[in-house]
C-alpha positions in Angstrom: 21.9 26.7 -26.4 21.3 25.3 -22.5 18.6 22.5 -22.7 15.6 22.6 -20.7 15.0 20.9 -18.0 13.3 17.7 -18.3 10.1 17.9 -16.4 9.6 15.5 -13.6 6.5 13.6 -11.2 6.6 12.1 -7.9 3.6 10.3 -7.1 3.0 7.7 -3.9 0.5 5.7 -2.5 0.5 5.4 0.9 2.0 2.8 2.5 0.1 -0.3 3.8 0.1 -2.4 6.7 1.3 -5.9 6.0 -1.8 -8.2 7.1 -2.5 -10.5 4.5 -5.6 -11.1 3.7 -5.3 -9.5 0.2 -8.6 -8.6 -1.6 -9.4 -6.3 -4.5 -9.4 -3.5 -2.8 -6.2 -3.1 -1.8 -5.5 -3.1 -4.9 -7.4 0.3 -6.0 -4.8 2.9 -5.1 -2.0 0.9 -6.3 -3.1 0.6 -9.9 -4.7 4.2 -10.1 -1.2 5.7 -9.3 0.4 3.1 -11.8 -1.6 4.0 -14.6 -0.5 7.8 -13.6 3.0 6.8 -13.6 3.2 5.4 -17.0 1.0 8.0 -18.6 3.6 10.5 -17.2 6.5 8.5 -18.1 4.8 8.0 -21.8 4.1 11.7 -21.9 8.6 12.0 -21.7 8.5 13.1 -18.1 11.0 11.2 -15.6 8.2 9.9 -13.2 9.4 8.6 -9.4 6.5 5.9 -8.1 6.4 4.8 -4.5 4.7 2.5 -2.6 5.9 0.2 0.4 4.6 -1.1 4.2 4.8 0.8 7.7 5.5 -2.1 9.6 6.4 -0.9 13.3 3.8 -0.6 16.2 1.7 -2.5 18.6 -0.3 -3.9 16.4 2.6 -6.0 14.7 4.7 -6.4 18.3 1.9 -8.2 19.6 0.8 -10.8 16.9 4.5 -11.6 16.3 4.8 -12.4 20.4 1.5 -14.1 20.3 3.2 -16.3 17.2 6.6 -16.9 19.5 8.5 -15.1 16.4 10.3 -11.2 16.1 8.3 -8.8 14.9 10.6 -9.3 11.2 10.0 -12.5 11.0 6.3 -12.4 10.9 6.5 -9.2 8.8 8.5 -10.9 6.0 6.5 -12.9 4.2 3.9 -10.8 4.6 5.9 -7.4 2.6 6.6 -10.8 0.2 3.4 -11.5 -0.5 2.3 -7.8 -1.1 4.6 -7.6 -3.7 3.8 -10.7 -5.3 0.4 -8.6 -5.6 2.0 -6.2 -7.0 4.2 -7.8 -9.7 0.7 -10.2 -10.4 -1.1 -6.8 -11.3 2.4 -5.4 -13.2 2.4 -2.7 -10.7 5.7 -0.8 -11.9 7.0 1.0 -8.8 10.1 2.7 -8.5 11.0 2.1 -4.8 9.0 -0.1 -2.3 10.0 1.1 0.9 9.8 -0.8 3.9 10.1 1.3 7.3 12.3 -1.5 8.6 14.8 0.0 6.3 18.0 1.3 7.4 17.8 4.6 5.6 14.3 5.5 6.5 15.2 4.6 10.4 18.4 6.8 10.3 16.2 9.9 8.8 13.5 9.5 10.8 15.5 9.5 13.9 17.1 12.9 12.0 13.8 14.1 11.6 12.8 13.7 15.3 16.1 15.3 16.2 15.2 18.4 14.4 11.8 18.9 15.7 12.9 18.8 19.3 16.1 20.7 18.2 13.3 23.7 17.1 11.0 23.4 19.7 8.4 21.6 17.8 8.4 18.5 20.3 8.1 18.4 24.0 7.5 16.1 27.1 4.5 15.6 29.0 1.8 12.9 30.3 -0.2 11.6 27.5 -3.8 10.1 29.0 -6.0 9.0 25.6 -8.5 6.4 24.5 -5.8 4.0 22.3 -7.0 1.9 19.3 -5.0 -1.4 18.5 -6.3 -1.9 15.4 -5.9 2.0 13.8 -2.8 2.5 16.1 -4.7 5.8 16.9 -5.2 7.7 20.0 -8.6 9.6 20.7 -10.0 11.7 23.2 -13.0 11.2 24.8 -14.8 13.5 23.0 -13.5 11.7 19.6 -14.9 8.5 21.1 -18.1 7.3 19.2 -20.4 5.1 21.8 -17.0 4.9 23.5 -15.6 3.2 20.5 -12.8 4.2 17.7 -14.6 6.6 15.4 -12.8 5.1 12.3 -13.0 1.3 13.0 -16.1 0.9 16.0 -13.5 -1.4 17.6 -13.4 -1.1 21.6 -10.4 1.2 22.7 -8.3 0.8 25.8 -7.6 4.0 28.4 -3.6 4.4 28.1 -1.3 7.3 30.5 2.5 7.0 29.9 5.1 10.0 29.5 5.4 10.8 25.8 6.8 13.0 23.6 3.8 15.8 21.6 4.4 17.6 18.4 3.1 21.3 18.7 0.2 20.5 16.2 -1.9 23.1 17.0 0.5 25.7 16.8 0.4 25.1 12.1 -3.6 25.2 12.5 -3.7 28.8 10.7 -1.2 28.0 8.8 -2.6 24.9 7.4 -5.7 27.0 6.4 -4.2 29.4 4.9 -2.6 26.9 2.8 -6.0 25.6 1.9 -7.3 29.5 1.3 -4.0 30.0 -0.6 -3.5 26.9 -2.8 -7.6 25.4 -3.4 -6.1 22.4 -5.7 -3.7 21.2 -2.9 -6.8 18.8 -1.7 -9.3 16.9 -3.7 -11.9 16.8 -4.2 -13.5 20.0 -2.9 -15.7 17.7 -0.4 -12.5 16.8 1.8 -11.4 20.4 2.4 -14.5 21.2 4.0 -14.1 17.7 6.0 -11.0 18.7 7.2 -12.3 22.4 8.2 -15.1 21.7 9.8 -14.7 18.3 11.4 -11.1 19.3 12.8 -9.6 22.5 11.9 -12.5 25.1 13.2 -12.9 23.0 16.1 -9.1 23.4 16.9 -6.4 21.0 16.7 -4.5 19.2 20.0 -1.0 18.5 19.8 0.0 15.2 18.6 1.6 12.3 20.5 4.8 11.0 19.0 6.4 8.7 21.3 5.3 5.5 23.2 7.4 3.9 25.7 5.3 0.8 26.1 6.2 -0.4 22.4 9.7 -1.2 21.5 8.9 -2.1 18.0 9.5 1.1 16.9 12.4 3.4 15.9 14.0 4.7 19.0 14.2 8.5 19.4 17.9 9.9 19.5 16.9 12.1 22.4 15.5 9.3 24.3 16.4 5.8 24.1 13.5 5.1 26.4 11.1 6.3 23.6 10.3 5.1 20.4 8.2 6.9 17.1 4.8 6.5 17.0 3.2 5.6 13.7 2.2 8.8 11.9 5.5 10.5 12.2 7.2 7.3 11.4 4.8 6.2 8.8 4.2 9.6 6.8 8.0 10.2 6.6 8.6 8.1 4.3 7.8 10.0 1.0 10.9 12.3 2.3 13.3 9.4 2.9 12.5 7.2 0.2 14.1 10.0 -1.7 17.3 10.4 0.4 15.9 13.3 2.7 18.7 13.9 6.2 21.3 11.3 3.9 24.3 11.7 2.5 22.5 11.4 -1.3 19.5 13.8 -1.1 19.5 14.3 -4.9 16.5 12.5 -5.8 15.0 14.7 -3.3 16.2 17.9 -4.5 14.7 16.4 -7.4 11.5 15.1 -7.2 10.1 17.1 -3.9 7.6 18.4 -3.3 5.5 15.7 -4.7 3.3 16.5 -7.4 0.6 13.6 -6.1 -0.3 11.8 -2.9 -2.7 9.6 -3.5 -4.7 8.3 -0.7 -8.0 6.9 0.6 -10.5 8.8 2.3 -10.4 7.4 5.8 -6.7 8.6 6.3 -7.1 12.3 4.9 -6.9 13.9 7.8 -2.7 12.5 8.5 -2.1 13.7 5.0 -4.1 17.0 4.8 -3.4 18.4 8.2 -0.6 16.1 10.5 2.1 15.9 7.1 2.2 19.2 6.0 2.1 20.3 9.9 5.6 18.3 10.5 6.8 19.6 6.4 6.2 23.0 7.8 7.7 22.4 11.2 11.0 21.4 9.3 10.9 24.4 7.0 10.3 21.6 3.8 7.8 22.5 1.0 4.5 20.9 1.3 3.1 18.4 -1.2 1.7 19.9 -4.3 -1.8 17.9 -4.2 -3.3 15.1 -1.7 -6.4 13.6 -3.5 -8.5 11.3 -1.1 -10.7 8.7 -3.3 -13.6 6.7 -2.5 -13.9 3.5 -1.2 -14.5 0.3 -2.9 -17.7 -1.5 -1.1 -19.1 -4.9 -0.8 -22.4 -5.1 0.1 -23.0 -1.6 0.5 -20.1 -1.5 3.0 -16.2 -1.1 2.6 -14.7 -4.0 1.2 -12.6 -5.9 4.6 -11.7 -9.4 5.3 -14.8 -9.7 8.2 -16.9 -8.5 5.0 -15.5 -10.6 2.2 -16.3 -13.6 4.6 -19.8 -12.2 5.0 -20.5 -11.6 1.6 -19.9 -15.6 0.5 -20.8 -14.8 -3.2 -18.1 -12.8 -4.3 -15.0 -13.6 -5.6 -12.6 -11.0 -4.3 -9.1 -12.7 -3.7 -6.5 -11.0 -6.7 -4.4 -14.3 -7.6 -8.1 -15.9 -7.9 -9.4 -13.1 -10.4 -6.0 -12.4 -12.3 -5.9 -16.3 -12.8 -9.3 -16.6 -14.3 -9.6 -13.4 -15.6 -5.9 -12.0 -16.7 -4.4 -8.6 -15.1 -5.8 -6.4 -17.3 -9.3 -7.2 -16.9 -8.8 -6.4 -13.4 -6.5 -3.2 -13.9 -9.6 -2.0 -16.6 -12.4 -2.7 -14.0 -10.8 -0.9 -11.0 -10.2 1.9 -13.6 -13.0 2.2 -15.6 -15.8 0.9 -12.8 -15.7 3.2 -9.8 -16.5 6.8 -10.6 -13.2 8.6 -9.5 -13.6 10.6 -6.3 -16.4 8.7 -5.1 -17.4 5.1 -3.7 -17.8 2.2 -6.1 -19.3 -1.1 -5.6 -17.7 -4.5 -6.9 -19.5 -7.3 -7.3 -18.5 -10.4 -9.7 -21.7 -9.4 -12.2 -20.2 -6.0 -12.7 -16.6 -7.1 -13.0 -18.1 -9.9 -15.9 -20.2 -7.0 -17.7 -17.5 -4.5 -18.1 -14.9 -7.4 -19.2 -17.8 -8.9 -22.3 -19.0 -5.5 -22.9 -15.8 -3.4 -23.5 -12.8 -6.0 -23.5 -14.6 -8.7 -25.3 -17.3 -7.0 -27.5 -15.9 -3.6 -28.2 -12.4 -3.7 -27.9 -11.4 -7.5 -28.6 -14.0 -7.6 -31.4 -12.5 -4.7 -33.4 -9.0 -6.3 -33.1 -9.9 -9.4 -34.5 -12.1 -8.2 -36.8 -9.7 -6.1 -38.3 -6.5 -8.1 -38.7 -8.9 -11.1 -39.8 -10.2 -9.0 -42.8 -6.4 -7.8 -43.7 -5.6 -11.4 -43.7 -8.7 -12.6 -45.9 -8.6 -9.9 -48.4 -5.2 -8.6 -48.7 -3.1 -11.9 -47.5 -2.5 -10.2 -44.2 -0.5 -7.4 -45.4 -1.6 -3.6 -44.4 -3.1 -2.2 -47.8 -2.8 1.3 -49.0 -4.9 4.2 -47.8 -6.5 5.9 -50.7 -8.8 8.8 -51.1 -10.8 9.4 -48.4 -14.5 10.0 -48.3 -16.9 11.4 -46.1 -17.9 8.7 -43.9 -14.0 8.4 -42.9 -13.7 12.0 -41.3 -15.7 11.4 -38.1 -13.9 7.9 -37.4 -10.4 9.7 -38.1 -10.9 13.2 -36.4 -12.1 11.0 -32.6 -8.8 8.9 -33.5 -6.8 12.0 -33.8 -8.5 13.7 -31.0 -8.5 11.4 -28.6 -5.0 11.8 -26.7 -5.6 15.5 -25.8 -9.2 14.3 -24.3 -7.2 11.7 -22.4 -4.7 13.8 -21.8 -7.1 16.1 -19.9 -8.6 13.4 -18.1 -5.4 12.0 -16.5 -4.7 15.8 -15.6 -7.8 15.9 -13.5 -6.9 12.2 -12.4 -10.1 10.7 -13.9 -8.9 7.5 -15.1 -12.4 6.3 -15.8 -13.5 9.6 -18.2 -9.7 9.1 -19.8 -10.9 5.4 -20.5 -13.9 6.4 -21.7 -12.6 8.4 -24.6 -10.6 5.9 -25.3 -13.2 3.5 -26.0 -15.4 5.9 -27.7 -12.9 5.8 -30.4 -13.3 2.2 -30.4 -17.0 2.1 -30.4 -16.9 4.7 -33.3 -14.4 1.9 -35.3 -17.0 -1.1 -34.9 -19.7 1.3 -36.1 -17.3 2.0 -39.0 -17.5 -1.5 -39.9 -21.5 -1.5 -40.1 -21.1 1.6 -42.1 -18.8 0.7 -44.8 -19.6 -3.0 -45.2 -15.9 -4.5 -46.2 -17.6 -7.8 -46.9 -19.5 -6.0 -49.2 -17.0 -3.9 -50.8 -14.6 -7.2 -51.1 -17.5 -8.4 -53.4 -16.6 -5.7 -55.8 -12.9 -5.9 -57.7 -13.7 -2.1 -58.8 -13.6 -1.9 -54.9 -10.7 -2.7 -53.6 -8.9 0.6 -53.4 -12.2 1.5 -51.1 -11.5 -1.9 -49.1 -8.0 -1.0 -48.8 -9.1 2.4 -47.0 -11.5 1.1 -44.8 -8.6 -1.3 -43.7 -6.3 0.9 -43.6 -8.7 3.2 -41.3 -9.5 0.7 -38.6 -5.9 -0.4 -38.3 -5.0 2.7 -37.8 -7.4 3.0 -35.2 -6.1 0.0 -33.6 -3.1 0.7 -33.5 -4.0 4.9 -32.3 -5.9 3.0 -29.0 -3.8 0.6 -28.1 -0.8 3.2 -27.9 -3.3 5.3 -25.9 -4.5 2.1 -23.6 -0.7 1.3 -22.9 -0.7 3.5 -19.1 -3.9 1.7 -18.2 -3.5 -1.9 -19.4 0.0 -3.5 -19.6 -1.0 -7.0 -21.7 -3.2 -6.5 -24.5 -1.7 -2.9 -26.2 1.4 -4.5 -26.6 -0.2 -7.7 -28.2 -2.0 -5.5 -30.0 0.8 -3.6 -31.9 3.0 -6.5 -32.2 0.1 -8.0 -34.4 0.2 -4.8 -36.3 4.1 -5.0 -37.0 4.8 -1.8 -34.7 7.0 -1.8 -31.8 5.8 -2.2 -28.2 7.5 0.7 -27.0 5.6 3.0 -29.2 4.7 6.0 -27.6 2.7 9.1 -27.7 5.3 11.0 -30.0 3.8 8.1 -32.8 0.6 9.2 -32.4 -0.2 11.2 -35.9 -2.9 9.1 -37.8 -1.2 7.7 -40.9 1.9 6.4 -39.1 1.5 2.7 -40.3 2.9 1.8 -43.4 1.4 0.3 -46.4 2.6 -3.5 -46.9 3.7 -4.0 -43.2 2.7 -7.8 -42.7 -0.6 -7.9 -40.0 -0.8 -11.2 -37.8 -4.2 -12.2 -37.0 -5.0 -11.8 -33.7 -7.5 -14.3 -32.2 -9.9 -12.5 -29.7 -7.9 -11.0 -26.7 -10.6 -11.1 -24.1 -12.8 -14.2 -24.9 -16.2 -13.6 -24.4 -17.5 -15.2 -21.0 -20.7 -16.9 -20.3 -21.8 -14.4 -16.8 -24.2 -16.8 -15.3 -22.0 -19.7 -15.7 -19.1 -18.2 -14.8 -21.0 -16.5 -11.5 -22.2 -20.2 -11.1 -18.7 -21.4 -11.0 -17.6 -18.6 -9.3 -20.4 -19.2 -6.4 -18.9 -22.7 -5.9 -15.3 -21.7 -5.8 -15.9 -18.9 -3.0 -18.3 -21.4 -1.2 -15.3 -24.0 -1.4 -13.1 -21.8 0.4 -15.7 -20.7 2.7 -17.0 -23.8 4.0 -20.5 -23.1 6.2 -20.3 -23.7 9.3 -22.5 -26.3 11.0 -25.3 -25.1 13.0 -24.7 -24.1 16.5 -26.7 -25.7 19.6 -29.6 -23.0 20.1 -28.4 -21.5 23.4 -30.8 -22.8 26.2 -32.7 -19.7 27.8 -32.4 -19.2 31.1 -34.7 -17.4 33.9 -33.7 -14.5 36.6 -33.6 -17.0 38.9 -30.8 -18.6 37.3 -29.0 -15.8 36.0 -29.5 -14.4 39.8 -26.6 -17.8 40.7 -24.1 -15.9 38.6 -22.0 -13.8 40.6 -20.6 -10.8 39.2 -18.0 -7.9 40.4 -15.8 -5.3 39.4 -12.3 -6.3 39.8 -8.8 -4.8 39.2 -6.0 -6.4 37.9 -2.8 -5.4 40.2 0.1 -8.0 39.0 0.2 -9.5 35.8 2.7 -12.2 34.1 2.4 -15.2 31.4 2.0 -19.1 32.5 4.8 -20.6 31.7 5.2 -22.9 29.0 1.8 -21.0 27.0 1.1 -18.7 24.5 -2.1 -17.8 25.1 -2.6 -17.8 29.1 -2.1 -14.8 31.3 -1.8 -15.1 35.1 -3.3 -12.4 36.9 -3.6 -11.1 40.4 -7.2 -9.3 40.6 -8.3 -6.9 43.8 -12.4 -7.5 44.3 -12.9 -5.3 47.2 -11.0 -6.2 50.7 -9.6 -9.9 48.8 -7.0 -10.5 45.9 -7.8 -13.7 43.4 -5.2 -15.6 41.2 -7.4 -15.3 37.9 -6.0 -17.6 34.8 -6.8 -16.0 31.0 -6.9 -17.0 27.5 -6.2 -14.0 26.6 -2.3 -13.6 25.7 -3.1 -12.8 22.0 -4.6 -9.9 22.7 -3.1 -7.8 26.1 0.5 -8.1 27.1 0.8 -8.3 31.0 2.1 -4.7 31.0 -1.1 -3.7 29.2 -3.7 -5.6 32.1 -1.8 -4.1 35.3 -4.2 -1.0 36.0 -7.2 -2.2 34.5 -11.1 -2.4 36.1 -12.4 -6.0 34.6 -15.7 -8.0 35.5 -15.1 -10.6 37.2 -17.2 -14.2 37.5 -16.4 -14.9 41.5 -18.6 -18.1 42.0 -16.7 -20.3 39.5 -15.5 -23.4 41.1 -11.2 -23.4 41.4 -9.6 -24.7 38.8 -5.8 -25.3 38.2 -4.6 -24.0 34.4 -1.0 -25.5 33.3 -0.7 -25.8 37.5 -1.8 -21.9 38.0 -4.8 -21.8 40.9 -8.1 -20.0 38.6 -10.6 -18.6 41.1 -12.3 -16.9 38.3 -13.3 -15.4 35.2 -12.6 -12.2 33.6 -15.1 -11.4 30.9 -14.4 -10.9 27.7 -16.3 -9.8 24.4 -15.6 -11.3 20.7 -16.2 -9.5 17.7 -16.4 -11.7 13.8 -12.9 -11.7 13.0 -11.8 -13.5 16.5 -11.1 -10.4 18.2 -11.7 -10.1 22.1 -12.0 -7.1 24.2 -12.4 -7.0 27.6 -15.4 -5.9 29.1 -14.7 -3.0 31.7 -17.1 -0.7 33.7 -18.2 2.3 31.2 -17.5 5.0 34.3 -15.1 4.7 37.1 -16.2 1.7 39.7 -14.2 0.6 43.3 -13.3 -3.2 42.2 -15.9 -5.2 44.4 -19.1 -3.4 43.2 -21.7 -5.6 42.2 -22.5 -5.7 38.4 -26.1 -6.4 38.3 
């Protein structure tokens, strides 16, 4: 007889930029799609989990040059950190891929190859509004108050030859995808996101190609050319897996995937951009994209500029894995945010669900239970007589419960599968109340009864903590050791009954101690406010009147020659046209523009300064500059097109 196939499930995240910074919700995807990996992997399936970084692109090239170090090196220990993270929060990947990584670079330049090969990728001029930040392009219609619609950061005007992807030819049949296949993106709400904001009002063809960023993969076509993000970036679920290699098994194996996971704000590349390129290369699309929520600070989503703002909450993973353990932060991000939809974390709620469901529910029944096997039966799992009617309810949820959860973790609801999880629970500490083993322990003529009741809530025990094993990787196996069972125990041992009489029961002391919340949110308070010292008061700027503002001499300037002071990371030298005379203008500004970037560009100019000499470079001015909360400056350009020696007013 042939055996069957054994089922399999491909599941990613999407892949993350390597900033630092780390906070709690970065963490969100990351744990949802673990917990769906190991319930698939308990349910006997062979499950394939990827995560990793997308670390080419302006963004990097510059703050590595701005540090004096290659692009690598300042990605390193970043990708190093992240998975620190990850092993922290026992985040049980099967590849992290890095797009650094030899394999992905020689597919990707494979996949390029075969899109111009079919037509699918041309030449041209690209002219769009470029956001550092987002490494996005817009056009001026995307613009929102002339800023990036995803991040409100300023954007710079950019023309240079690329290469363009023939987006808009896969509109229709994008939409026909959506008509044909109404699970392939969740929840409902992003379909008609995706229709309306960008479908209906039709699609341009996407740039693939820069030429003024070499920290990229180059294209085989064009050495002068190298991938831009997206194509780069989204790729990698294809050659993570072998896709255009030598070994393409696990590709023939796992693809399509049965789950990308990703957040809201980057639907659109997985919806409509990565099944456009799947279908240009005649690949199957992914089975289901599901775009969650957002976890907010504040009423806002959670950022470094916010978690600085916000100096209350505690929001740093090592911190709250330290204090609290990884599986009181696995069960908030689970159990907390309604799945689909934004959730808010503050410190109060994290405390509240770990003392009300860890502590009081779940660590309460544990402790109870093995404590009363060791005081009234020396800590050895009695015998489980007759059963009477009280004893039905408590067993039929236990025996219930994994096709509930089952269901649950079909529909990707971690939080409803965690609920009937712990209603099970809740049902075993009301149990308790109702059968009164302190009572019954009273009684000699009792003790088959006591034996039972033990017998039931072990049981129970031992039922939830095989069912908690995809969600929390500390406490179930704790759990079952202290109940003589194996930690590998899976969902085959689920039957109630499966513990035997006279197996020895270690008493477990509470799991989750219960936590004082406004001491700890005391504490907690003077820990963030330790690491966020407050800044001293700044000198009250002194007003000024017309009269003085009217000294200030101000005029549209253009930058024609560009180049770095010697011997500085941070200056720029440039040569600035104001009307009929040039200026030698020294700027602070090396960070953030490279002198290729400034050549080109309409800037205001301060003309009156006195001359000043920078590192020995003649300054006849100042080019104005605008500073958002994180550091970040923009330059401060005319909003329309201006002559450079107009008059700003």
């Amino acid at each position: 007889m042939q055996s069957m196939k054994k089922k399999t499930y491909y599941i990613t995240t999407p892949i993350y930029y390597p900033s630092g910074n780390w906070h709690i919700g970065h963490c969100y995807t990351t744990v949802i799609c673990d917990a769906l990996a190991r319930f698939h992997k308990m349910l006997g399936e062979e499950v394939f989990f990827l995560t990793g970084t997308d670390e080419h692109g302006q963004k990097i090239e510059k703050e590595a040059k701005s540090r004096g170090v290659t692009p690598m090196q300042f990605i390193d220990p970043l990708v190093a950190e992240l998975k620190d993270m990850w092993r922290l929060l026992d985040v049980s990947y099967d590849r992290f891929i890095r797009t650094t990584d030899k394999d992905h670079v020689e597919a990707v330049q494979k996949i390029y190859q075969r899109l111009y090969d079919s037509g699918d990728i041309y030449k041209a001029e690209y002219s769009g509004w470029y956001c550092t930040p987002c490494e996005s392009m817009w056009t001026e219609a995307q613009l929102k108050g002339g800023k990036c619609p995803d991040c409100g950061r300023e954007v710079t005007l950019q023309k240079e030859e690329s290469y363009f992807f023939r987006l808009s030819k896969y509109a229709p049949r994008i939409l026909k995808l959506y008509e044909d296949n109404p699970e392939f993106l969740q929840p409902k709400s992003r379909i008609n996101e995706m229709v309306n904001n960008f479908l209906k009002p039709g699609l341009n063809d996407l740039c693939v190609s820069r030429t003024t960023v070499k920290w990229g993969v180059p294209l085989p076509f064009d050495k002068n050319h190298y991938a831009y993000v997206w194509i780069d970036a989204l790729s990698n679920y294809i050659t993570a897996l072998g896709y255009a290699s030598k070994d393409d098994s696990l590709y023939k194996k796992f693809w399509p995937a049965d789950l990308h996971m990703v957040g809201k704000e980057i639907v659109r590349f997985h919806a409509i951009i990565w099944p456009a390129i799947l279908m240009a290369l005649g690949e199957p699309v992914p089975k289901r994209v599901y775009g969650h929520g957002w976890l907010l600070i504040g009423g806002d989503k959670l950022s470094k500029s916010k978690q600085d703002a916000v100096k209350c909450e505690l929001t740093d993973p090592y911190e709250l894995v330290k204090r609290y353990g990884a599986d009181a932060v696995r069960y908030f991000l689970l159990r907390e945010i309604p799945f689909g939809s934004d959730g808010e974390y503050t410190n109060e709620k994290l405390l509240t669900r770990i003392n009300a469901d860890l502590a009081n529910d779940l660590g309460n029944l544990v402790s109870r239970t093995t404590a009363m096997i060791g005081q009234y039966f020396g800590g050895t799992l009695p015998k489980r007589g007759k059963a009477e009617g009280v004893d039905a309810e408590l067993v039929s949820m236990a025996e219930g419960a994994f096709e509930k959860v089952k269901s649950a973790m079909e529909r990707l609801n971690a939080p409803e599968a965690l609920a009937e999880i712990f209603a099970v629970v809740s049902r075993a500490n009301k149990y308790i109340d109702e059968t009164t083993p302190w009572i019954l322990a009273k009684d000699e003529s009792k003790k088959a009864r006591l034996g039972t009741v033990l017998y039931n809530l072990a049981e129970t025990v031992r039922i939830s903590a095989i069912l908690l094993k995809p969600f929390l990787t500390v406490a179930p196996k704790a759990i079952l050791k202290s109940l003589g069972c194996s930690e590998d125990a899976g969902f085959d041992s689920l039957a109630f009954g499966g513990l035997k009489a006279g197996t020895k029961i270690e008493k477990l002391p509470p799991i989750f101690p219960r936590i004082d919340i406004q001491k700890e949110l005391a504490a907690v308070a003077e820990l963030v406010k330790s690491k966020h010292p407050e800044k001293k008061e700044e000198n009250k700027v002194e007003e000024i009147t017309i009269d003085d503002f009217a000294k200030i001499e101000l005029k549209v300037g253009e930058v024609i020659a560009c180049e770095r002071v010697e011997k500085s990371d941070k200056l720029l030298h440039e040569t600035v046209k104001i009307g009929n005379e040039t200026r030698s203008v020294v700027s602070g500004i090396a960070k953030y523009y490279t002198p290729e970037e400034m050549i080109g560009k309409k800037v205001v100019v301060v003309t009156n300064l006195k001359p000043v000499k920078l590192r020995g470079v003649l300054s006849e001015g100042m080019i104005l500059c605008a500073e958002d909360k994180e550091g970040n400056l923009a330059l401060v350009t005319p909003e329309k097109a201006m002559e450079s020696g107009g008059q700003v007013r």
